[in-house]
PyMOL Python script that loads the backbone (N, CA, C, O; Angstrom):
from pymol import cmd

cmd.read_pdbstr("""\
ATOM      1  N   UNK A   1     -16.547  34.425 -44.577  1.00  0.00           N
ATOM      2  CA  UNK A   1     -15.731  35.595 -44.400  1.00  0.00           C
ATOM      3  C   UNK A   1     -14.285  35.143 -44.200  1.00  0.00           C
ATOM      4  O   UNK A   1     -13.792  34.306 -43.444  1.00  0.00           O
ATOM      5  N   UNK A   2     -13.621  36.182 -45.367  1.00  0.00           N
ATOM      6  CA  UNK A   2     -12.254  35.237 -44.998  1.00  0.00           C
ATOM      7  C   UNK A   2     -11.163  36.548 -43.966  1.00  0.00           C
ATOM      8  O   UNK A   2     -11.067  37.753 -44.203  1.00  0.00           O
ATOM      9  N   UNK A   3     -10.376  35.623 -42.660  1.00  0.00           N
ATOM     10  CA  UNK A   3      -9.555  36.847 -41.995  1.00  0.00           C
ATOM     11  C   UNK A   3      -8.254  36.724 -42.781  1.00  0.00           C
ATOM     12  O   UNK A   3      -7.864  35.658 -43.256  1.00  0.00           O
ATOM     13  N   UNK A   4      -7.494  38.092 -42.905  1.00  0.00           N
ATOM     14  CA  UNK A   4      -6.136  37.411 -43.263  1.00  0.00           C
ATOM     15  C   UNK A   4      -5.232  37.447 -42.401  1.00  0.00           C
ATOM     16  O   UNK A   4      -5.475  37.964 -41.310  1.00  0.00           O
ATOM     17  N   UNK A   5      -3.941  36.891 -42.692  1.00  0.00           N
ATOM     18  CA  UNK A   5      -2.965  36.504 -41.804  1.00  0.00           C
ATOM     19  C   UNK A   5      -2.987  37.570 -40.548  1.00  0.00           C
ATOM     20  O   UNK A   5      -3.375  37.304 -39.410  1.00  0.00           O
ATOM     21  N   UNK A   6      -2.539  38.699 -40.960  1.00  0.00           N
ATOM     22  CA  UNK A   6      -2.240  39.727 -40.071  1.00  0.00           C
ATOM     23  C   UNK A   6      -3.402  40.447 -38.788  1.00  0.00           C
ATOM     24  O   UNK A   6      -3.060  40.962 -37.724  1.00  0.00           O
ATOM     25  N   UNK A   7      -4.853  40.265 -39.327  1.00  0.00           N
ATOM     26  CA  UNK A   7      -5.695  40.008 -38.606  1.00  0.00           C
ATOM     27  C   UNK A   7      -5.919  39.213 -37.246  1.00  0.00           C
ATOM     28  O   UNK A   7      -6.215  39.630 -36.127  1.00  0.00           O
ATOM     29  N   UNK A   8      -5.665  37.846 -37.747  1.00  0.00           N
ATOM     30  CA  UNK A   8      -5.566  36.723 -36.935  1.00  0.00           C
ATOM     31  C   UNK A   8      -4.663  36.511 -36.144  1.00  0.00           C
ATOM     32  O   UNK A   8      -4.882  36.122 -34.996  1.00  0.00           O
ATOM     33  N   UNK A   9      -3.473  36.733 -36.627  1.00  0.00           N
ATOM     34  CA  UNK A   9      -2.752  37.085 -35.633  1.00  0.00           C
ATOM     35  C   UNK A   9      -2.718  37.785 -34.391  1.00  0.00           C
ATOM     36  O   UNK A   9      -2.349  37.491 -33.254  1.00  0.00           O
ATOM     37  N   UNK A  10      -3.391  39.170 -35.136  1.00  0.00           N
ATOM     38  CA  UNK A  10      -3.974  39.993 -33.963  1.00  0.00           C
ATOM     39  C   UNK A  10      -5.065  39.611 -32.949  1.00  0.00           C
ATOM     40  O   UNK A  10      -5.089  39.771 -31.729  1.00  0.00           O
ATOM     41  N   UNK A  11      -5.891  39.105 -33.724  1.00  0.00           N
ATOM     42  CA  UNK A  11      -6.659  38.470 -32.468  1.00  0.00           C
ATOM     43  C   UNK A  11      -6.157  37.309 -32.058  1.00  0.00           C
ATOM     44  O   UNK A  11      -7.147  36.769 -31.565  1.00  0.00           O
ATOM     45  N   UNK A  12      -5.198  36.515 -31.930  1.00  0.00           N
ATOM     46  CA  UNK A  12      -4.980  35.434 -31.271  1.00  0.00           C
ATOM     47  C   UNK A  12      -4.171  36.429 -30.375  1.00  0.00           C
ATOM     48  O   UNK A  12      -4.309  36.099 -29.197  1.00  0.00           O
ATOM     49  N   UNK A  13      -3.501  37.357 -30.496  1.00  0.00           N
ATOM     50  CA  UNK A  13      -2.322  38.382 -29.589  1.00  0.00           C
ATOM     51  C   UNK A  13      -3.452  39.173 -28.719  1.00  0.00           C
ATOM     52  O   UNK A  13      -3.159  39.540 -27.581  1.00  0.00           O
ATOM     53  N   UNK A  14      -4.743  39.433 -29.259  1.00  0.00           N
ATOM     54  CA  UNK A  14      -5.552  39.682 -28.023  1.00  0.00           C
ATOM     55  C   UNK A  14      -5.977  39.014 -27.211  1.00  0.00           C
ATOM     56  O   UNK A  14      -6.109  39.353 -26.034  1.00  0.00           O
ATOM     57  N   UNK A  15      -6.341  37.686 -27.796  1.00  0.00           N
ATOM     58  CA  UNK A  15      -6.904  36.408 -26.695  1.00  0.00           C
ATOM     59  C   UNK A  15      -5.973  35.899 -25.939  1.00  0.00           C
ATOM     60  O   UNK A  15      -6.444  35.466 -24.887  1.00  0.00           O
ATOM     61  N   UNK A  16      -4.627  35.748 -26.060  1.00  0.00           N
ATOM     62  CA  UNK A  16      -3.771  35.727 -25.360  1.00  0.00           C
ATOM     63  C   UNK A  16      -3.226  36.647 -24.272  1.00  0.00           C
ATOM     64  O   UNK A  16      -2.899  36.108 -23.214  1.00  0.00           O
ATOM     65  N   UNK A  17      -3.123  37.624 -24.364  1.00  0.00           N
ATOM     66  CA  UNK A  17      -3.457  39.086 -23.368  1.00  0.00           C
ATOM     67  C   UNK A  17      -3.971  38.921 -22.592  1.00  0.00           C
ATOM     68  O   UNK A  17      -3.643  39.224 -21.445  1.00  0.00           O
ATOM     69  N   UNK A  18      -5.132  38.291 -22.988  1.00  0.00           N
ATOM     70  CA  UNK A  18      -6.954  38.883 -22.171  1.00  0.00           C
ATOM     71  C   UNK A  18      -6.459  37.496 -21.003  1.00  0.00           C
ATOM     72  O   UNK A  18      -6.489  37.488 -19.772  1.00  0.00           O
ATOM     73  N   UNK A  19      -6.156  36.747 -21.677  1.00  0.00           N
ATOM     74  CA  UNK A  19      -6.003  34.980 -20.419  1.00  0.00           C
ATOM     75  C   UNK A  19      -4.721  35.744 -19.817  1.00  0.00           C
ATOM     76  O   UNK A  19      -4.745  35.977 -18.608  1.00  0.00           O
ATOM     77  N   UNK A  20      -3.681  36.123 -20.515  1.00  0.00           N
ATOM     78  CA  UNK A  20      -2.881  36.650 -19.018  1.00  0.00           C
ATOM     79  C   UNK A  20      -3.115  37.266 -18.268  1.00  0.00           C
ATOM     80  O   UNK A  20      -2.658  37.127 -17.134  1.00  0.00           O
ATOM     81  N   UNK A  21      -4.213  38.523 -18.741  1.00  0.00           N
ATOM     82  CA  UNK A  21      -4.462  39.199 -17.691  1.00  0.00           C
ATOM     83  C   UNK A  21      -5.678  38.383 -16.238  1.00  0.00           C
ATOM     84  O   UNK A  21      -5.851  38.470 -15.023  1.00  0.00           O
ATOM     85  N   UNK A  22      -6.142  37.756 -17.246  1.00  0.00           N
ATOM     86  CA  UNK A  22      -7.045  36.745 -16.299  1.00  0.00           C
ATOM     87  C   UNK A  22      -6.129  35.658 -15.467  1.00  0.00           C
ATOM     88  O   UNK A  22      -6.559  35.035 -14.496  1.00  0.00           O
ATOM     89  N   UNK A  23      -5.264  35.575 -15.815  1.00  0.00           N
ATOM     90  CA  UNK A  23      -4.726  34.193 -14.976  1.00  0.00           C
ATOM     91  C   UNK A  23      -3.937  35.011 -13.771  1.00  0.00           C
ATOM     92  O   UNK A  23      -3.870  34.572 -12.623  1.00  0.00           O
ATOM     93  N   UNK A  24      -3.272  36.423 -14.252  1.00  0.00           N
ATOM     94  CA  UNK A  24      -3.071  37.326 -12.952  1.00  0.00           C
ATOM     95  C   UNK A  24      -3.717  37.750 -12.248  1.00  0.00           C
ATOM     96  O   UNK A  24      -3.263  37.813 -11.105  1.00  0.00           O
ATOM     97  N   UNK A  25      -5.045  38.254 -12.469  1.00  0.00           N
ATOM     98  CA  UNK A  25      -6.128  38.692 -11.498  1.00  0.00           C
ATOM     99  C   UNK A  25      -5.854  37.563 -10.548  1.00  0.00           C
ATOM    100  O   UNK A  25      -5.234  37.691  -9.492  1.00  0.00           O
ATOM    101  N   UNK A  26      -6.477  36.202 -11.109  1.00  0.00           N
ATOM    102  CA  UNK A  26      -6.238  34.989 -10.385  1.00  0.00           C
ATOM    103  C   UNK A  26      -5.488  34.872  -9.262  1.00  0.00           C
ATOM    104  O   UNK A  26      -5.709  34.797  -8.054  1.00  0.00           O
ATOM    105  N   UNK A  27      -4.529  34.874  -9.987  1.00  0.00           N
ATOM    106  CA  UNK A  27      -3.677  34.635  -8.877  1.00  0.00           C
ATOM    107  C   UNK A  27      -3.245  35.522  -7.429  1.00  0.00           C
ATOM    108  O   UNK A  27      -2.933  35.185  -6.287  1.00  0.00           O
ATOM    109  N   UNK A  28      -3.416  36.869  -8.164  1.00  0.00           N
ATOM    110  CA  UNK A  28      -3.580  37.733  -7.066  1.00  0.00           C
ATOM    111  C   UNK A  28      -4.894  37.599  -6.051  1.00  0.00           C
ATOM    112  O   UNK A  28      -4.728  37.442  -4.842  1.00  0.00           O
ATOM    113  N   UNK A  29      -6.352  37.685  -6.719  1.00  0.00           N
ATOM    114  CA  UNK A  29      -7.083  36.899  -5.685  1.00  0.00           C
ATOM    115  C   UNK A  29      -7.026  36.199  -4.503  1.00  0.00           C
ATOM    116  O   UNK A  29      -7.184  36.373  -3.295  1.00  0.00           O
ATOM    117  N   UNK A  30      -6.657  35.089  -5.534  1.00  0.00           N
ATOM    118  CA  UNK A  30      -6.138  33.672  -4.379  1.00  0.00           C
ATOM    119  C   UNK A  30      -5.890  34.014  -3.246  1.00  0.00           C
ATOM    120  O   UNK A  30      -5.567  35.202  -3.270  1.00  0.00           O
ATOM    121  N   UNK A  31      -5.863  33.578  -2.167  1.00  0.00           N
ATOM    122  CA  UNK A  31      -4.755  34.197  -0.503  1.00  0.00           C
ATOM    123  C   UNK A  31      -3.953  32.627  -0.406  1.00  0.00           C
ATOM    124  O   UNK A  31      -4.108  31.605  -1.074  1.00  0.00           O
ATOM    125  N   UNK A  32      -3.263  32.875   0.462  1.00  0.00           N
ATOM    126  CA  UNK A  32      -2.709  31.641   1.125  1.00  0.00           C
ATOM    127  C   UNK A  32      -3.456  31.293   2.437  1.00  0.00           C
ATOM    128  O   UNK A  32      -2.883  30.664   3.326  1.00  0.00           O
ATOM    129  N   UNK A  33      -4.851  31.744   2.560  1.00  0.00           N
ATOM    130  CA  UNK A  33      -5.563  31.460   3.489  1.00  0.00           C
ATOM    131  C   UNK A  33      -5.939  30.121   3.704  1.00  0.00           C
ATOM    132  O   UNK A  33      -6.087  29.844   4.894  1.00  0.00           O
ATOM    133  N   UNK A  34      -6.208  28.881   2.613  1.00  0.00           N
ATOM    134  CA  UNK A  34      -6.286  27.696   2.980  1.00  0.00           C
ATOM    135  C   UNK A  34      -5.493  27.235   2.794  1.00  0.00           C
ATOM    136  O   UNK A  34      -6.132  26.259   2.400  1.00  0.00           O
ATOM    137  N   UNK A  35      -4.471  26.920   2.666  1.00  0.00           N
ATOM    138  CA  UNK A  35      -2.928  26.904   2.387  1.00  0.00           C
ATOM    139  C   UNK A  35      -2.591  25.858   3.913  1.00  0.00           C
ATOM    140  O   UNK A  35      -2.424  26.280   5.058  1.00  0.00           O
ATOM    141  N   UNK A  36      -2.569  24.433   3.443  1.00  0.00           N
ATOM    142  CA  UNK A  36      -2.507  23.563   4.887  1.00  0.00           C
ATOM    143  C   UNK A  36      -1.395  22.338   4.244  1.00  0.00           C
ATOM    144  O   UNK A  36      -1.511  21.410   3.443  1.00  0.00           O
ATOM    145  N   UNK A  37      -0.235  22.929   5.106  1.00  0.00           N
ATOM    146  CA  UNK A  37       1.118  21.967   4.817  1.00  0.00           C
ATOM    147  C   UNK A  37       0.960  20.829   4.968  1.00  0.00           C
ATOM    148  O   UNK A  37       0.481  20.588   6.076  1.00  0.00           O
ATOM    149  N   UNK A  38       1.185  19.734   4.198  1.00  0.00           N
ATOM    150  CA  UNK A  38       0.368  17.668   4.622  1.00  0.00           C
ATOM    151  C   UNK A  38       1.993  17.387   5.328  1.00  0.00           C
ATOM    152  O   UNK A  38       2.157  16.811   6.404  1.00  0.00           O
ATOM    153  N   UNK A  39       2.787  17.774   4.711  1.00  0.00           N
ATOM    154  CA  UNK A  39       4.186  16.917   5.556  1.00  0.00           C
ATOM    155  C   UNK A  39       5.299  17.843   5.210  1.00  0.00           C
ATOM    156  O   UNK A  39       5.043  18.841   4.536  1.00  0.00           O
ATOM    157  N   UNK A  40       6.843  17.533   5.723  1.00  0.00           N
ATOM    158  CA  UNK A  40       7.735  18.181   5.569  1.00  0.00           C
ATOM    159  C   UNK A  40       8.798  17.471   5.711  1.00  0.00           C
ATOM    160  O   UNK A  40       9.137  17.129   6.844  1.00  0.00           O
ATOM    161  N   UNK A  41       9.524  17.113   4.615  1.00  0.00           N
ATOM    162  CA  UNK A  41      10.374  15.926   4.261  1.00  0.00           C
ATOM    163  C   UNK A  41      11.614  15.941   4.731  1.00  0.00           C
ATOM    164  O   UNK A  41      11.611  16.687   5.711  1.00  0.00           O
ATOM    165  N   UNK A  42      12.943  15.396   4.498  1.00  0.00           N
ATOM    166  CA  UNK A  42      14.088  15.907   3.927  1.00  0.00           C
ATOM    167  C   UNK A  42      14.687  15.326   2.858  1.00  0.00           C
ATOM    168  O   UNK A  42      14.761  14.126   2.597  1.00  0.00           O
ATOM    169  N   UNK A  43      15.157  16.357   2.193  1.00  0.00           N
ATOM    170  CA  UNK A  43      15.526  15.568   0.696  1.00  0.00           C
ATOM    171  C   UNK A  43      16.201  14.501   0.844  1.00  0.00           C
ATOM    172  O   UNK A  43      16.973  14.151   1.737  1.00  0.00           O
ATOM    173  N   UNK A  44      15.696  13.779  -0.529  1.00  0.00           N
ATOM    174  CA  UNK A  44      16.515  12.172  -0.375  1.00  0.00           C
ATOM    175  C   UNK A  44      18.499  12.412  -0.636  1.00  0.00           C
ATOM    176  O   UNK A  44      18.995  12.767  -1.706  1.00  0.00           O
ATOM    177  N   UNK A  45      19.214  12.132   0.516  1.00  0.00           N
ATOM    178  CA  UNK A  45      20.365  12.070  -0.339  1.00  0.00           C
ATOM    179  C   UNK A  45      21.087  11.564  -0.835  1.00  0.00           C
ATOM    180  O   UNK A  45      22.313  11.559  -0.722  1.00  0.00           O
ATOM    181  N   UNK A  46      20.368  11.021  -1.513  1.00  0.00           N
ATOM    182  CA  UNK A  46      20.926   9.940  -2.853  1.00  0.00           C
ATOM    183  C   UNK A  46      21.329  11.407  -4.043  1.00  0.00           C
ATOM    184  O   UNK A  46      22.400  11.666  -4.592  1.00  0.00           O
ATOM    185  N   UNK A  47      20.116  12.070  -4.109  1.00  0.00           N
ATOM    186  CA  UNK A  47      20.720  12.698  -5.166  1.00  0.00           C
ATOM    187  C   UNK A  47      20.908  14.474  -4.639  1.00  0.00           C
ATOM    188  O   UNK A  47      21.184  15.382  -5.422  1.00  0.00           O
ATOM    189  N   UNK A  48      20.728  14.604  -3.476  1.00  0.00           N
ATOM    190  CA  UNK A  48      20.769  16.008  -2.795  1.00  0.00           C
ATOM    191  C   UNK A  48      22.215  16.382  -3.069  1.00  0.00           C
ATOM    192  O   UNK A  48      22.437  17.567  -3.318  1.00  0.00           O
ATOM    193  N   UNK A  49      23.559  15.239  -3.052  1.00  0.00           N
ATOM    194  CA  UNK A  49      24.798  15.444  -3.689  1.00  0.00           C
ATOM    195  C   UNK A  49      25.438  15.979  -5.081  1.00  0.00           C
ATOM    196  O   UNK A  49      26.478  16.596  -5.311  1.00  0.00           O
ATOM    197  N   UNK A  50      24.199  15.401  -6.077  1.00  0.00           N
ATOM    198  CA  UNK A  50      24.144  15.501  -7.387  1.00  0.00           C
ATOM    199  C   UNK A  50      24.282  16.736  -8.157  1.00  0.00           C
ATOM    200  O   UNK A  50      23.343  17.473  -8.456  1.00  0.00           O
ATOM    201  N   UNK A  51      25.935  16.976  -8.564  1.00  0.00           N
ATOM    202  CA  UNK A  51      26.007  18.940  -9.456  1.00  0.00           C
ATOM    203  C   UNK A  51      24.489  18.970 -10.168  1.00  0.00           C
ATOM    204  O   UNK A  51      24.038  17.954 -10.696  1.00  0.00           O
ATOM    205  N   UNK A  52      23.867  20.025 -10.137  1.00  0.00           N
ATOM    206  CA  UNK A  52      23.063  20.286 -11.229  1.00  0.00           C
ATOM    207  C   UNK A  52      24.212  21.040 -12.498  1.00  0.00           C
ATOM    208  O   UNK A  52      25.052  21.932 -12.379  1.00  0.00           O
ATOM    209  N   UNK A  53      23.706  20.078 -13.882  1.00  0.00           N
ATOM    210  CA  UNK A  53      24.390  20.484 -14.863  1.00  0.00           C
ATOM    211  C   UNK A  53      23.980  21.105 -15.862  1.00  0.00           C
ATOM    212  O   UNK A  53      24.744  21.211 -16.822  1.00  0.00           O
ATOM    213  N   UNK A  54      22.670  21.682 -15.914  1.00  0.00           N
ATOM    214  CA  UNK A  54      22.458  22.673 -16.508  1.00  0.00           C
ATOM    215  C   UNK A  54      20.723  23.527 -15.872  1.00  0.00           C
ATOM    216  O   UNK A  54      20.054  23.262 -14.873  1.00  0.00           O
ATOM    217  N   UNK A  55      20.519  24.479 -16.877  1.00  0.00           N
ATOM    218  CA  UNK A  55      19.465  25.188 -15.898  1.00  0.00           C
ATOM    219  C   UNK A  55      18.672  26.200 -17.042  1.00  0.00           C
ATOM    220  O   UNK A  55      19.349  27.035 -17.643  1.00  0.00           O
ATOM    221  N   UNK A  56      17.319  26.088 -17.284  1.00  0.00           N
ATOM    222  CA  UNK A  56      16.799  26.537 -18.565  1.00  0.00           C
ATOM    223  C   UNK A  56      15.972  27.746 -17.705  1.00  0.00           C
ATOM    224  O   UNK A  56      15.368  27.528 -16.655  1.00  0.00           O
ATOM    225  N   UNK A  57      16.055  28.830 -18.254  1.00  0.00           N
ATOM    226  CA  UNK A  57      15.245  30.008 -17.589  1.00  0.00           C
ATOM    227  C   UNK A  57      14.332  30.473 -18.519  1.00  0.00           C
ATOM    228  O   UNK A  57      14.732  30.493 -19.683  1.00  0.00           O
ATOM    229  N   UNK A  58      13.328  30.810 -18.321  1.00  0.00           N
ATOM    230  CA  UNK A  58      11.986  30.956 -18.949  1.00  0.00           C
ATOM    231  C   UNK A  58      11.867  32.593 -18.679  1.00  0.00           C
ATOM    232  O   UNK A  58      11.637  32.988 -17.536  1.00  0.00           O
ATOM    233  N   UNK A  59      12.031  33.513 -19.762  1.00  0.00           N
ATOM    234  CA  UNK A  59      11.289  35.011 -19.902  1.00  0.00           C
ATOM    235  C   UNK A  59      10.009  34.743 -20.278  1.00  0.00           C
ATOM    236  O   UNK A  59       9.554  33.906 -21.057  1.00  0.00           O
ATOM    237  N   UNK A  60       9.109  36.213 -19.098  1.00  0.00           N
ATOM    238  CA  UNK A  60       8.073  36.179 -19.467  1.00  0.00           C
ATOM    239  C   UNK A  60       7.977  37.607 -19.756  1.00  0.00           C
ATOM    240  O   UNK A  60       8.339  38.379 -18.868  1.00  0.00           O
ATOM    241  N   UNK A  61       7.324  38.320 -21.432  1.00  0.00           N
ATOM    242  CA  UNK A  61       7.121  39.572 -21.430  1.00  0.00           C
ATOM    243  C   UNK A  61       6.548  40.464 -20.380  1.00  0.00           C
ATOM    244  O   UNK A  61       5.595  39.985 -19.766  1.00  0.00           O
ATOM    245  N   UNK A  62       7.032  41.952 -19.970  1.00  0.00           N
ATOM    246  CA  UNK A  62       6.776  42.658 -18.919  1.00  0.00           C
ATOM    247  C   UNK A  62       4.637  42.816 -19.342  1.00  0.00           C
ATOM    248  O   UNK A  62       3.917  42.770 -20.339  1.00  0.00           O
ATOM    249  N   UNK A  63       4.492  42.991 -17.967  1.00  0.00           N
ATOM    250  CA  UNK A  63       3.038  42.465 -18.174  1.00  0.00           C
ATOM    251  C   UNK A  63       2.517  43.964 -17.951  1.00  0.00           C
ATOM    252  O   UNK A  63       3.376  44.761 -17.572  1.00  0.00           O
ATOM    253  N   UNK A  64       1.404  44.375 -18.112  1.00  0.00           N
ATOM    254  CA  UNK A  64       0.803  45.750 -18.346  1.00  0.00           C
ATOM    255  C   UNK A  64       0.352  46.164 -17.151  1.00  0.00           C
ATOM    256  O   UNK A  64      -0.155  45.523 -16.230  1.00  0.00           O
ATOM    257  N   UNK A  65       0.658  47.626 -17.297  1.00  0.00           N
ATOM    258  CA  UNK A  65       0.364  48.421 -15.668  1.00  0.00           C
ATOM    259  C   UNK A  65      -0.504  49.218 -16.332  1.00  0.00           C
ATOM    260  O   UNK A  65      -1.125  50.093 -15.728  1.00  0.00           O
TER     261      UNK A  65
END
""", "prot")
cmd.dss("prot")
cmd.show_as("cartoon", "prot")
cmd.util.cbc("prot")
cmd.orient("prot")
């Protein structure tokens, strides 16, 4: 059976959906109930001085209500 392009697409745009919506359930689930801090540092300042010189921001499409 052959799918064509526009098909497949579509179902890869559903299987993709379906894991976001699964990886949000997830995460909402989760609690911070075992949530056990090991240490608490302070940054090294060697580079705590250091300009940050650039900064890449990641959009994520608005997710379904």
């Amino acid at each position: 059976m052959k799918i064509s392009d526009k098909a497949l697409e579509l179902i890869v745009r559903d299987v993709l959906d379906g894991m976001e919506e699964l990886a949000i359930h997830e995460g909402l689930k989760s609690g911070a109930n075992g949530l056990e801090i090991i240490a608490v540092e302070p940054a090294d300042p060697a580079t705590d001085d250091a300009p940050v010189t650039s900064a890449r921001v990641l959009e994520f499409p608005l997710t379904k209500t």
